[in-house]
N, C-alpha and C positions, 0 to 999 in steps of 0.2 A: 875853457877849451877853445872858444873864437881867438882869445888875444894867441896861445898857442899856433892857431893854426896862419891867422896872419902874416906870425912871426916867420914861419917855416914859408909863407908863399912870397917873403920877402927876401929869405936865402935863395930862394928858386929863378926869382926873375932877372936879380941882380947877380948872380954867381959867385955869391964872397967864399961857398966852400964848392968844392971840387971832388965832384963823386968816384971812386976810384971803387970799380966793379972786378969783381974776378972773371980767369978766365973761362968761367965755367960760362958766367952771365955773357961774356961778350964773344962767347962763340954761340950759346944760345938767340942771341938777338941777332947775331947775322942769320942762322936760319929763322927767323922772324917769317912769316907769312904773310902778305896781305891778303886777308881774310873776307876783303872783300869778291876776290877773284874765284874764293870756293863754291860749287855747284852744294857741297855739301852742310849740312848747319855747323857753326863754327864756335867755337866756344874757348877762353884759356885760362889758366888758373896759375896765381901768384904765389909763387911760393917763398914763407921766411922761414929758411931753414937753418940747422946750425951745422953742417959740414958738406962737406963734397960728397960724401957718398950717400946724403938724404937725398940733394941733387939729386944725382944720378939714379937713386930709387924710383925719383918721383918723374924724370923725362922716362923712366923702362917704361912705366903704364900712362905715359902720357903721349904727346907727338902721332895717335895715331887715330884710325877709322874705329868707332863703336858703331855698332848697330841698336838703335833705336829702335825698330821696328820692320815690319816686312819692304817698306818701301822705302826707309830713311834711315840713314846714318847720321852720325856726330864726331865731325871732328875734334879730339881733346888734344890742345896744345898747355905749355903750362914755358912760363916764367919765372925764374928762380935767383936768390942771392941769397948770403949768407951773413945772419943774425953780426952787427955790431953792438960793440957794448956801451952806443951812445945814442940814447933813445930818439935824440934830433937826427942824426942821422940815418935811421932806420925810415924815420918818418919820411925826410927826403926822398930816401930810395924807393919807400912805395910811390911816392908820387911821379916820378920819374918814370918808372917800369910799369906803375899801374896805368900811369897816361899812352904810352907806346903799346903797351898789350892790349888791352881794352878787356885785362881780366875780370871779371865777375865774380871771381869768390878767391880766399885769400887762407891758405895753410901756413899755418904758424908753427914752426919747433921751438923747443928750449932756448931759452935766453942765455943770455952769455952769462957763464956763471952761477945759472941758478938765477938770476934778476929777475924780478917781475916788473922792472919798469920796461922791458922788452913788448910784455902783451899787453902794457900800457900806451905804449907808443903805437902801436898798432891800432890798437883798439878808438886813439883818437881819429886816426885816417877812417878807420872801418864806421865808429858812430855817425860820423859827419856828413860820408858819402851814402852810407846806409850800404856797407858791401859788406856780406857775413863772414865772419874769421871760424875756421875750423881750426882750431888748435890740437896739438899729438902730445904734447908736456906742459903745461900749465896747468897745476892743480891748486893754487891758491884759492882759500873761501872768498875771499872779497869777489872774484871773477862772475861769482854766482850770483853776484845782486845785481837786478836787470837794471836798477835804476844808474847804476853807475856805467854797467857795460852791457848794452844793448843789445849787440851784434855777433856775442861771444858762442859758441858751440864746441862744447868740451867731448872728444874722445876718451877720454881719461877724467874718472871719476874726482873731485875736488877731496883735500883732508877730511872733509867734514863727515863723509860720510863713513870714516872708520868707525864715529860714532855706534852704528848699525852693528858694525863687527863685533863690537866690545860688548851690545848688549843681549847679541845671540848667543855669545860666548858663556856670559855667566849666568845666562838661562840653561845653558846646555850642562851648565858647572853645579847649577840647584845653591848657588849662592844667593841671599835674598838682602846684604846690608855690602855698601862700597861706601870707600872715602875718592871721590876725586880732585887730587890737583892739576890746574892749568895757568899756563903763564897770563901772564898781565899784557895784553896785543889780542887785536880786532879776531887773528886763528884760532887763540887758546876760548874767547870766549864764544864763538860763534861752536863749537865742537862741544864745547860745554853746554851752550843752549839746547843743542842737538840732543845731546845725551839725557838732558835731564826734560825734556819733552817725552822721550821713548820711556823714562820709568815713572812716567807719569799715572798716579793710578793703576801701577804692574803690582808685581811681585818682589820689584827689585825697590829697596830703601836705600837711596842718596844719604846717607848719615851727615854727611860734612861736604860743601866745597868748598874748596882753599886756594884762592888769586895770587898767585907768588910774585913778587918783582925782581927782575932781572941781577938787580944788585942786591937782594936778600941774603940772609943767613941759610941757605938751603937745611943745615944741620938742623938749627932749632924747628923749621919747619919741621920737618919728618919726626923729630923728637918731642915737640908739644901733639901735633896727631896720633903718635903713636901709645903716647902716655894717661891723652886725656878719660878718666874715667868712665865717661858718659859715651865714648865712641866702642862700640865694642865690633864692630867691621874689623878685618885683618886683612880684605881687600883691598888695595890701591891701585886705580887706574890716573898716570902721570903722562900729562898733556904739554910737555917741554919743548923748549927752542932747543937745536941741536947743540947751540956752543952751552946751554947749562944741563947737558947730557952727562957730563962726567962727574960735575960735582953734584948732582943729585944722587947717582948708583953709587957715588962713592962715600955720601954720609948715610946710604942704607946698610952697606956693608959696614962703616965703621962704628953705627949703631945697633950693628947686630942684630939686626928684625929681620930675620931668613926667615928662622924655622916658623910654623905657623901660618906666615905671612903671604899673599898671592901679589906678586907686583906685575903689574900691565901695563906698558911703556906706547908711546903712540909711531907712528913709520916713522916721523922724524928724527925720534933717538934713535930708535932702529935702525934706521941706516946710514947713522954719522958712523958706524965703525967705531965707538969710542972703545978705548980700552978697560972702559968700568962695566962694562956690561960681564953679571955675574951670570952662572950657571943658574936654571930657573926659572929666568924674567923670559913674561910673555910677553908677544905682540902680534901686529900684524901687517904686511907690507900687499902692495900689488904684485897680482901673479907675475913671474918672470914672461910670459907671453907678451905682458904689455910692453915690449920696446918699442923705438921711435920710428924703426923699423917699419912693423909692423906694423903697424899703428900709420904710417904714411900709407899706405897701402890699402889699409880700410880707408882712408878718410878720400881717397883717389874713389874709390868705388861710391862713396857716400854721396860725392859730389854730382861724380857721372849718373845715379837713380836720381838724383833731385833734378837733373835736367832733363833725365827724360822725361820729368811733368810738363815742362815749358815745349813739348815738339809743337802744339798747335796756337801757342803764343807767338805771333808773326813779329809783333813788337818788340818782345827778347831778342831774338837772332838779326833783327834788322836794324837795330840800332844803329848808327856811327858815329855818335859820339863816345868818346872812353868813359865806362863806368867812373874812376879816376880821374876826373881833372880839377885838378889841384888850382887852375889860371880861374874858378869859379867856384862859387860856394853854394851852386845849385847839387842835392843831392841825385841820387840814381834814384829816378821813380819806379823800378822795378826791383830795388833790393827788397824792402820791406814782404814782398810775396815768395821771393826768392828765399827769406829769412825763415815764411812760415812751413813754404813746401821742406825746407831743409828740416825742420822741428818734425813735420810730418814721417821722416826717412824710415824707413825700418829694413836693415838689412840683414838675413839669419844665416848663421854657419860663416861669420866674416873669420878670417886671421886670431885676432882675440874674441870671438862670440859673438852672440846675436845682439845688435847695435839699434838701441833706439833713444829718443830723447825726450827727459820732462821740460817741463814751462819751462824752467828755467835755462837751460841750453844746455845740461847736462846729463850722461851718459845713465840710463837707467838699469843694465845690468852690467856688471864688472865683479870680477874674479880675484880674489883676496888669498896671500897664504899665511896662515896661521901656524907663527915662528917660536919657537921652543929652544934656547938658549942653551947648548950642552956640550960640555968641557969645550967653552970658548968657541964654540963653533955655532950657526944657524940650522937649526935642524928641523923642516916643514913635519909637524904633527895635524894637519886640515886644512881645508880650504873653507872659503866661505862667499859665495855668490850671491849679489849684492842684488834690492828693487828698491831702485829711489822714486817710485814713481812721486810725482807731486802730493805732497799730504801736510794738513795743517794741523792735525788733531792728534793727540799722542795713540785716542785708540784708531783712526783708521791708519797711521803707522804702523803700530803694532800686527793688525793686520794685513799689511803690505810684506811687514819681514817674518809672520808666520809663512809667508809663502816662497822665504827665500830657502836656501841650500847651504845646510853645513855638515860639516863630514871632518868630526874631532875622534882622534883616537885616544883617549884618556889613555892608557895605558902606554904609551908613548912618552906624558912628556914627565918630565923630571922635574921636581919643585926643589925652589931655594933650600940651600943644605944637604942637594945632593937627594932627598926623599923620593918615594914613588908613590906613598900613598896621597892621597890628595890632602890638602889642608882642611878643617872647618871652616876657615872662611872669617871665623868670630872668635871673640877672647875668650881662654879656656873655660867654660862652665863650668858657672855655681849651682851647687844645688842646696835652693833653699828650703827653710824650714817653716811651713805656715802654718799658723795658729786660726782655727775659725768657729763659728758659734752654729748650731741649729734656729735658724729661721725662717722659717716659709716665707716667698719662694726662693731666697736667697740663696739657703743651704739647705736643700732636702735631704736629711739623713736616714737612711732607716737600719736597722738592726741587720748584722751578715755580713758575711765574707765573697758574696758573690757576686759581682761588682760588673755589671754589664760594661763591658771593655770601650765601646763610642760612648756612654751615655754617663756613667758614673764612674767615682774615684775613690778610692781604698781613704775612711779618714778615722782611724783606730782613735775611743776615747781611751787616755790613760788613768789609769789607777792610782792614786797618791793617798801614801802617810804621813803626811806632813807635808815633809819637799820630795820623799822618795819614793820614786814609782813603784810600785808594785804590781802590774799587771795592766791590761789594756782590756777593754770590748770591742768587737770588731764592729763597723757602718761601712755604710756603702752613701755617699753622697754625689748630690746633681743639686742643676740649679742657678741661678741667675751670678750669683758671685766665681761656680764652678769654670760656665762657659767664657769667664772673663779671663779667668786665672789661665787656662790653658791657650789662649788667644794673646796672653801679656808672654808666656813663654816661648811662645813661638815665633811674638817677635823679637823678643832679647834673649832669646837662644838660654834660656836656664831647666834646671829641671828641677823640681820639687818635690818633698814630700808633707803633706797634708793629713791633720788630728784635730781632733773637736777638744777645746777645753774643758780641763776636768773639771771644774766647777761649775760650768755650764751659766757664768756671769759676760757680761761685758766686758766689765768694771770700773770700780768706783773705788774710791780716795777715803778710806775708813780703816780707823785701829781693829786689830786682830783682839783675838780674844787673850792672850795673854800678852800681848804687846803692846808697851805707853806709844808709839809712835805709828802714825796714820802711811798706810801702805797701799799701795792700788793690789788688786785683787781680779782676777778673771782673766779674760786674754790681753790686755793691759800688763797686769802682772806677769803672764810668762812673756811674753814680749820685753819687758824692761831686765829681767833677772835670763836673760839669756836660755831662755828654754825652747825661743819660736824667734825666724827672723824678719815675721812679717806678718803681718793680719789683715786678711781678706774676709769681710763683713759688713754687712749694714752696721758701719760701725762711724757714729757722729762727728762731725767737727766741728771739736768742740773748745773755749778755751780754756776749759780747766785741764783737758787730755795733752791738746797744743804746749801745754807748757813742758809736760816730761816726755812728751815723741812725737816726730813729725808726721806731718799729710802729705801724699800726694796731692795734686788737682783732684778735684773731684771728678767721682765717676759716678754720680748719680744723685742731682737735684730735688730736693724733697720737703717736706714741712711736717707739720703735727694738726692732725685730724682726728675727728671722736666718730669712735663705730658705736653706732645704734640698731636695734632690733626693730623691724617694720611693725607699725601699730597697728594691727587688722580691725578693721571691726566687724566685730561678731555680732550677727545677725541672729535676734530673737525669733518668739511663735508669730510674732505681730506686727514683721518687717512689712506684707503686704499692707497692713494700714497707715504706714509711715506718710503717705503722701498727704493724708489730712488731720489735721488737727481732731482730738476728739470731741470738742463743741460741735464740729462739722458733720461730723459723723453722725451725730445721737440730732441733729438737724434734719439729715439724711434720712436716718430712721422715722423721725416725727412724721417729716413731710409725705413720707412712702402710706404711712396709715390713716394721715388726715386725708388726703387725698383718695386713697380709696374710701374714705366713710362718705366724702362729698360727692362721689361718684355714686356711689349707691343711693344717695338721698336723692341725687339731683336725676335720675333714675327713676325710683321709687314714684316720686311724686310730681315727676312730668305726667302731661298727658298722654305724652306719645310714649311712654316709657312702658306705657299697661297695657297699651297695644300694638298690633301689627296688620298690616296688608296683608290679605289673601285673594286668591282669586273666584269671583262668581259662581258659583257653580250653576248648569245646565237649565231652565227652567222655574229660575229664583222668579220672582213674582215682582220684583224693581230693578228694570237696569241692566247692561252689562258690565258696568266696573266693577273696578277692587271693592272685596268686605273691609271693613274693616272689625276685627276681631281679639279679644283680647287675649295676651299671650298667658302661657300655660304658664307652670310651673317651672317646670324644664329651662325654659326659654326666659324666662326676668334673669337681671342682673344682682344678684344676691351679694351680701356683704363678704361673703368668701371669693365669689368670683370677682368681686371690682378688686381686692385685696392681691388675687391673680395677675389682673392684671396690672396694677400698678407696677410690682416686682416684676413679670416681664418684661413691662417697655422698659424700667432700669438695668436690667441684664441683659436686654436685647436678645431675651431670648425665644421668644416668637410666641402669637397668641392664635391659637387654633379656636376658642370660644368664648362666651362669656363675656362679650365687651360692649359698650354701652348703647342703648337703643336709641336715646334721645338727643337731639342735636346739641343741646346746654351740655351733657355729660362728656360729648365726643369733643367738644371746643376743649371744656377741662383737659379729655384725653391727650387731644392735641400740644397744647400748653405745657402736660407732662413730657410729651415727648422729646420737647425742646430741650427743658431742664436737664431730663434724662443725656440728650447727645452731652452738652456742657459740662455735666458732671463727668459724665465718663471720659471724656477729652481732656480735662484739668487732672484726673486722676493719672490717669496712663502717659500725661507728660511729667508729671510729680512723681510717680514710679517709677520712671527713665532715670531720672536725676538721682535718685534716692539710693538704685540697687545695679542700675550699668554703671555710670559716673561716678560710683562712690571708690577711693582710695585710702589705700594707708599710708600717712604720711610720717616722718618723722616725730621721733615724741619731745627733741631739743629742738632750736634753732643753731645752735652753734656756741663755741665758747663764752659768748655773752648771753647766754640764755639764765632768765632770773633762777631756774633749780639747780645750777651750776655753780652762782655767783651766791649765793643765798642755799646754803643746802639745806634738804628737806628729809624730815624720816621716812623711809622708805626708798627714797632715790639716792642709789650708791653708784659710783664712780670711781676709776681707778688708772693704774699706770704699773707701768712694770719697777721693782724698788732696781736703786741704784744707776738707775741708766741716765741716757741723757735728756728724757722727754723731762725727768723726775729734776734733773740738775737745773731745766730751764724754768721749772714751775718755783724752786727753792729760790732762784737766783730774781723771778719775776718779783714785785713787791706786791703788784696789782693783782698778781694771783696767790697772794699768801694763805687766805682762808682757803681755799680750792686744794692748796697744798697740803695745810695741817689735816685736813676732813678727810685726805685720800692716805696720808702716811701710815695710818694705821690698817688700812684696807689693802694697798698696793701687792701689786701680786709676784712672783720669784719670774715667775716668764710669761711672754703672750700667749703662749699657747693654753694655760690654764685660767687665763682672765676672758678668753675668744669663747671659751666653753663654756665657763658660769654664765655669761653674756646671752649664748644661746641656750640655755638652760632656764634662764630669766632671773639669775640669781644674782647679775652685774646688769643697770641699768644702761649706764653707757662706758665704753674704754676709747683712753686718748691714749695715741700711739701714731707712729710712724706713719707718713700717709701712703708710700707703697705695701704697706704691709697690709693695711687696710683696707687699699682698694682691690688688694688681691684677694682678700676675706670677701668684700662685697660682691667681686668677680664671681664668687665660686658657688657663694650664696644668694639663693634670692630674694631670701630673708631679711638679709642684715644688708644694712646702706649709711653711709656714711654721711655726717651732718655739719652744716656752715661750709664755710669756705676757710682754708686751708690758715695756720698762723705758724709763727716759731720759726721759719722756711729758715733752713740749713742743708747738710747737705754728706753725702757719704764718700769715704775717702779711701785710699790703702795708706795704714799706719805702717811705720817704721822706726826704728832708731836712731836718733839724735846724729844729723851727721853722716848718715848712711848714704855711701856713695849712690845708691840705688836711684833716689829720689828723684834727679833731672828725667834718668833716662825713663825712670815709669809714667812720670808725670807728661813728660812729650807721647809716649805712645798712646797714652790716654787720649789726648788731645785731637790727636790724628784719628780715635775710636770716635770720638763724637763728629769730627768733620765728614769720617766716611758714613755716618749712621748705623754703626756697628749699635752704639746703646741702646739706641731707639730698636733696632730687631731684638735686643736681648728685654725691652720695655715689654714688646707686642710678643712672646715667647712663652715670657715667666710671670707678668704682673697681671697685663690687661688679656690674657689668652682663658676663655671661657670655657673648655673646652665643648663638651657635648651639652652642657648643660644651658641654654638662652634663656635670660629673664626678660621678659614681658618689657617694652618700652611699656610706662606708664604713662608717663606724659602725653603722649600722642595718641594710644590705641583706650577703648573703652575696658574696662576690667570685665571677665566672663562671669555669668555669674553663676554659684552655685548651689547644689540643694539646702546648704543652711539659707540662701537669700532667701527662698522662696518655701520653707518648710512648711510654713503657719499654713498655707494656700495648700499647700496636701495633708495638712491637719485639718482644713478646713473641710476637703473631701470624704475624710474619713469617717470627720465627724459627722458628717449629712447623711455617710453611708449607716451607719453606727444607729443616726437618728431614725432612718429609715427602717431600718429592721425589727428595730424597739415599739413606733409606730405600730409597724405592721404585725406585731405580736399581742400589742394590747388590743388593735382591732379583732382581730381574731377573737382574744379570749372575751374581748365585748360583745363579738356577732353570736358568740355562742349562750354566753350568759342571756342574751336577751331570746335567744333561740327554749332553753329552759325555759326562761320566765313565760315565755310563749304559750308551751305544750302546758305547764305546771296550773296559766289560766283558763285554757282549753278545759285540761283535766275538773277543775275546781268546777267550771260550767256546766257540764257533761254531770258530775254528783248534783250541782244544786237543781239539774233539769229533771233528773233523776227524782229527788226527796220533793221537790212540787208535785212530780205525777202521783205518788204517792200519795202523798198528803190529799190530794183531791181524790183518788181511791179511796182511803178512808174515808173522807165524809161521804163519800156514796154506797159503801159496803158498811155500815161499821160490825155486823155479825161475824163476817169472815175476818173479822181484828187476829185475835191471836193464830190461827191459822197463818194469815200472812205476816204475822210477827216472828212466828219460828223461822219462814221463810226469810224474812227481811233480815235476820240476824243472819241467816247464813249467805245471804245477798252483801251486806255489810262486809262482814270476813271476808269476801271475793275480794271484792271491790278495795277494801284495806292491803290486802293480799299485793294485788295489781298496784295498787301506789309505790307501795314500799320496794317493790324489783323494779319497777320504771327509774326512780329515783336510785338504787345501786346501779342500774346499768348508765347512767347520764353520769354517775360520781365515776364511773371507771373509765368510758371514754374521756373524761375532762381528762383525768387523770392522763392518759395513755398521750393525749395532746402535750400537756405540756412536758412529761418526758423528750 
């Protein structure tokens, strides 16, 4: 840009070209002012216009007194000439007229012929001097890159942002897939970028964009898009240069892709007038209010508010050198602020609308009509009002043109072929036929016709005799395969209907019962024999399947895991002993009654042990101290009481008497007390470990676990027959024994191998590891063992060739990038729901009355012992109570026959006299024994009742 401008200050000084001004210009520079002489602030603006009566627009509101304020005016003068079509020359004339005016800001029109080297030429005066251009027609994208053009300030919104139009439009339209073409040049792909930022993350799918070159086959273009199988959009937005306007409409029409089809053309073709434009084709141009007209008129006003920021800038208005001098390469030190009040502008209710500008020097609302193509005529069916504010992210975009303005009247416009009802948008739907299997959580099927309309799907099993149907049962299915299938149709626009195979297989590659030749079987089999045109399932890929039908990508990552049943351990009567060994125990007990026997001796046969201090009494005859006195009965420490007390101080459970007198027995005592704290401290940490921290762990390790590799009577293992868990274990060599052990066990489905499992009647089942961690999920019994092998992966099967396959396999693709599978992971697989199982790892296990039974047996038994105790005592205090009265009695007779006896030898004449007596004495006295004796037999009696 230097060597340019040199160049142009070298035409300037030496005169080789000769400026030939109109009369407009050089009746304007006679009334020229000198602006120094103004009492008033003075200001003029350069106009590069393209005719006389822009001129003459732009002197109506120019050449006169503004009011700035209560005490200050502004004079606006302006300078003007008319656009040539030779960019050096324009540049001259700015220098010329900008040197003599000492204009400040520079209004640009249209280029001669549509040129953009016009705002090019300009814009190299305007960069250099730093003097801002207000342009009223130039909407080139390239203007909007500040790095190229600085100084630029567009009244008129640039191509680019029809962008915005196109993609309110087919928001408004509920189209969700477009193909767009754009030409090969800096417009076509900057409009492009634009576009495909806005459906970024929307709702709207870009299917295809296609770079055309100018010299292209336009035909085959349209005819390869049109045809390709995998595109099924029937929208096309076409971003063309006007001169290949005709031969694009014209191989649409000679291709015959009306009906159907939506075509959205950009302003450009739109307004070549071409003659191919058919009845149908949308588009969109700028509202007819934006003329240049008009448009001069706002930018007059735009300029006059930007300067009334500068009233208290003395430096602005006092300048004297021209903004413009061309004889130096020093810029304007006040455009730069001039540039940014100008960005600041905002002016509402202008000629075209309320006027303001983003970063980039462009217009941020603008008025769009939205044109309808009908019998050969333009017929406005909306408008559409534009916010470009600055945005770099497609979603704070998105929210910028939720807040714009459109106003389509669908019933307006007329689609290709003359139609009124709206197109679909996409190629006529198929509606396929899906084949799928019951598997938790995959496919939740249950029995009924009632089929909650959000949640589940009608999937009738059929009835077959042989190959022919005979009847159906109705299901009702949901579920991790469901929420995928109705999310693949929505976005390739199909509709389907959905049934459980009837044999409830996979399938697997094995002769029929009357057939010499090996045949797939299960949804395999209706899928290959045209029954189903497609199978959504936890269904493997795998390469013996691979060979007779294809996979999509995968839509779900997975391996081969063995679910096991948690190994509890059940806690006996004798859990509370668990902490010591029984040598320790029967130690325990030894030491508990050697100890008191040593206590009692050492007791016994101290000195001090037999007696006690009392105190003097009153009047004693030696002394006033302590007696010393020996102790009672009551008071010695007896081998029951040391006995007492041992097992107290071990139970810590307190001694109210009975404990030792003598200092040798109380050191023992003490020494006990020691052992006692340490035992019970070693216990009650060994009972922590034993019955909080104890866990059920796994009864495998994992596929290399020796009762797996090595089988065992008793430990049974299994797999579902026919699938692919079973294919990889047949195909392994390293797991052949594993294989043959389980072939005869293997179960028809997982659902009856899950049950025996928890039943305990299956040791361990290897299967699927989403399947099983769902199982684990839901249980919190069963937990799954080793770390995962086999790792493969689940797919949607089809047929051989089936055009289906790109376009399921790209949607997939796009499912994982936006984390669609991962919500359908956290949903259906890993979703607990009410039920939380215990982390074990981290938290202690709770424990419960089996831990601890033995310890309230232990209770019971004490109570138990108690009662039995306290009954023999009784019937002991009673029997000794008899024996009591029985020797009494026996006393009382033999006191009785002594007094007697000595009577007789002192009487012996009165013998038989007192003999007759004594016999009836005797009978009393016999009498009296014998009722003493039944009333003691009936109380005993009556007691132990």
């Amino acid at each position: 840009m230097n060597f340019l401008w040199y160049f142009i200050s070298f035409f300037l000084h030496h005169s080789i070209v000769q400026l030939q001004f109109t009369e407009s210009y050089e009746s304007s520079l006679n009334k020229t002012v000198d602006f120094f002489e103004f009492e008033n602030l003075y200001v003029t603006i350069l106009g590069a216009l393209t005719s006389e009566e822009h001129i003459q627009i732009l002197n109506t509101h120019t050449n006169r007194l503004y009011r700035a304020s209560v005490h200050q005016e502004i004079f606006l003068s302006s300078q003007s000439f008319i656009l040539d079509s030779n960019p050096l020359l324009i540049a001259l004339k700015l220098c010329e007229i900008g040197n003599l005016s000492h204009a400040k800001a520079i209004i640009a029109g249209h280029g001669y012929n549509g040129n953009d080297l016009t705002l090019t030429a300009i814009s190299y005066v305007s960069d250099f001097y730093h003097i801002p251009v207000l342009t009223i027609a130039s909407r080139e994208n390239l203007f909007s890159d500040k790095a190229l053009y600085s100084y630029i300030v567009r009244l008129v919104p640039p191509y680019l942002y029809e962008a915005d139009a196109w993609f309110s439009i087919l928001r408004r339209l509920k189209y969700s897939k477009v193909v767009l073409i754009y030409s090969q040049d800096e417009e076509g792909r900057m409009v492009a970028s634009r576009f495909q930022m806005l459906t970024e993350d929307s709702d709207i799918q870009i299917e295809r964009t296609e770079e055309y070159e100018s010299i292209g086959n336009f035909t085959s273009v349209i005819s390869n898009l049109t045809s390709e199988d995998r595109l099924l959009s029937r929208v096309f937005i076409i971003h063309a240069r006007a001169e290949d306007t005709d031969e694009f409409l014209s191989a649409i029409v000679r291709l015959q892709h009306l009906e159907n089809f939506v075509w959205i053309i950009n302003e450009r073709a739109l307004s070549s007038n071409s003659s191919a434009l058919f009845d149908g084709l949308l588009g969109v141009r700028l509202h007819s209010s934006f003329t240049e007209e008009n448009l001069l008129v706002d930018a007059t006003k735009v300029l006059l508010d930007t300067f009334y920021k500068f009233i208290e800038h003395t430096s602005f208005w006092n300048q004297k050198k021209p903004s413009i001098n061309c004889s130096t390469i020093e810029p304007w030190p006040e455009g730069k602020e001039l540039y940014s009040k100008l960005l600041e502008t905002n002016i509402i209710n202008g000629i075209t609308g309320n006027i303001e500008f983003n970063d980039e020097g462009d217009r941020v609302e603008s008025l769009y009509e939205i044109i309808n193509i009908q019998n050969n005529q333009m017929k406005v069916v909306g408008t559409y009002r534009t916010n470009t504010s600055t945005c770099h992210k497609s979603v704070l975009c998105r929210q910028i043109i939720d807040k714009t303005e459109l106003q389509l009247d669908e019933q307006d416009i007329v689609w290709p072929s003359g139609i009124r009802r709206k197109p679909d948008g996409i190629r006529t739907r198929r509606n396929v036929s899906v084949v799928t299997i019951h598997e938790t959580p995959f496919i939740i099927a249950r029995a009924g016709n009632d089929c909650e309309v959000q949640k589940e799907v009608a999937c009738p099993r059929l009835k077959k005799n042989g190959s022919i149907v005979v009847g159906h049962e109705d299901f009702c299915c949901q579920g991790y395969c469901i929420d995928l299938l109705q999310e693949l149709s929505k976005n390739l626009s199909f509709v389907y209907t959905l049934h459980l195979v009837s044999d409830n297989k996979y399938g697997s590659y094995e002769k029929d019962k009357d057939d010499k030749h090996k045949r797939w079987d299960g949804m395999i089999g209706e899928l290959i024999g045209y029954e189903a045109d497609m199978i959504i399932a936890p269904l493997t890929i795998s390469p013996e399947r691979a060979e007779d039908i294809e996979f999509t990508k995968p839509f779900k990552y997975q391996g081969i895991t063995i679910l096991v049943k948690k190994s509890t351990n059940t806690s006996n009567l004798a859990s509370f002993l668990q902490p010591f060994k029984e040598a320790l125990w029967l130690m325990v007990l030894l030491s508990v009654h050697v100890v008191a026997v040593v206590l009692y001796l050492l007791d016994r046969f101290s000195p001090f042990g037999r007696f006690r201090f009392s105190p003097r009494q009153q009047g004693a005859d030696r002394g006033n101290g302590p007696m010393i006195e020996a102790n009672s009965e009551d008071d010695a420490l007896n081998l029951s009481r040391a006995l007492w007390f041992t097992w107290g101080v071990l139970l810590n459970s307190g001694i109210g008497e009975g404990t030792p007198r003598s200092f040798s027995a109380r050191v023992l005592g003490m020494v006990w007390a020691g052992f006692a704290m340490i035992m019970v401290a070693s216990y009650t940490a060994n009972l922590a470990a034993f019955l909080v921290l104890d866990r059920p762990e796994t009864t495998i390790s994992g596929i290399n676990d020796a009762r797996l590799r090595n089988p065992q009577d008793g430990f049974t293992y299994a797999t579902v027959k026919g699938s692919s868990v079973d294919m990889y274990f047949k195909r392994q060599v390293e797991f052949s024994t594993m294989y043959r052990t389980m072939e005869s066990i293997n179960y028809v489905t997982a659902e009856d191998a899950i049950a025996d499992l928890k039943a305990q009647k299956l040791k361990a089942f290897i299967w699927d590891s989403p399947r099983l961690e769902y199982e684990a999920a839901q249980d919190c019994d069963l937990i799954t063992a080793g770390e995962l092998f086999g790792r493969s992966s689940y797919g949607i099967a089809l047929r051989k060739k089936d055009a289906w396959i790109n376009p399921l396999s790209h949607v997939i693709l796009s499912f994982h990038e936006k984390g669609f599978m991962e919500t359908l992971d956290n949903r259906w697989i890993y979703f607990k729901g009410m039920k939380q199982c215990s982390d074990r790892s981290s938290t202690p296990a709770t424990l419960g009355v089996s831990n601890m039974l033995g310890v309230f047996l232990l209770v019971a038994g004490g109570i138990f012992a108690g009662f039995f105790l306290l009954a023999i005592e009784i019937a002991f205090k009673r029997r000794k109570d008899q024996r009591n009265k029985e020797t009494e009695i026996s006393r009382s007779a033999l006191v009785h026959w002594k007094k007697k006896i000595e009577k007789h030898r002192q009487h012996p004449s009165s013998y038989e006299t007192d003999n007759q007596h004594q016999s009836v004495t005797d009978i009393d006295l016999h009498n009296k024994i014998s009722l003493n004796r039944t009333d003691q037999c009936r109380s005993l009696k009556n007691t132990n009742i």
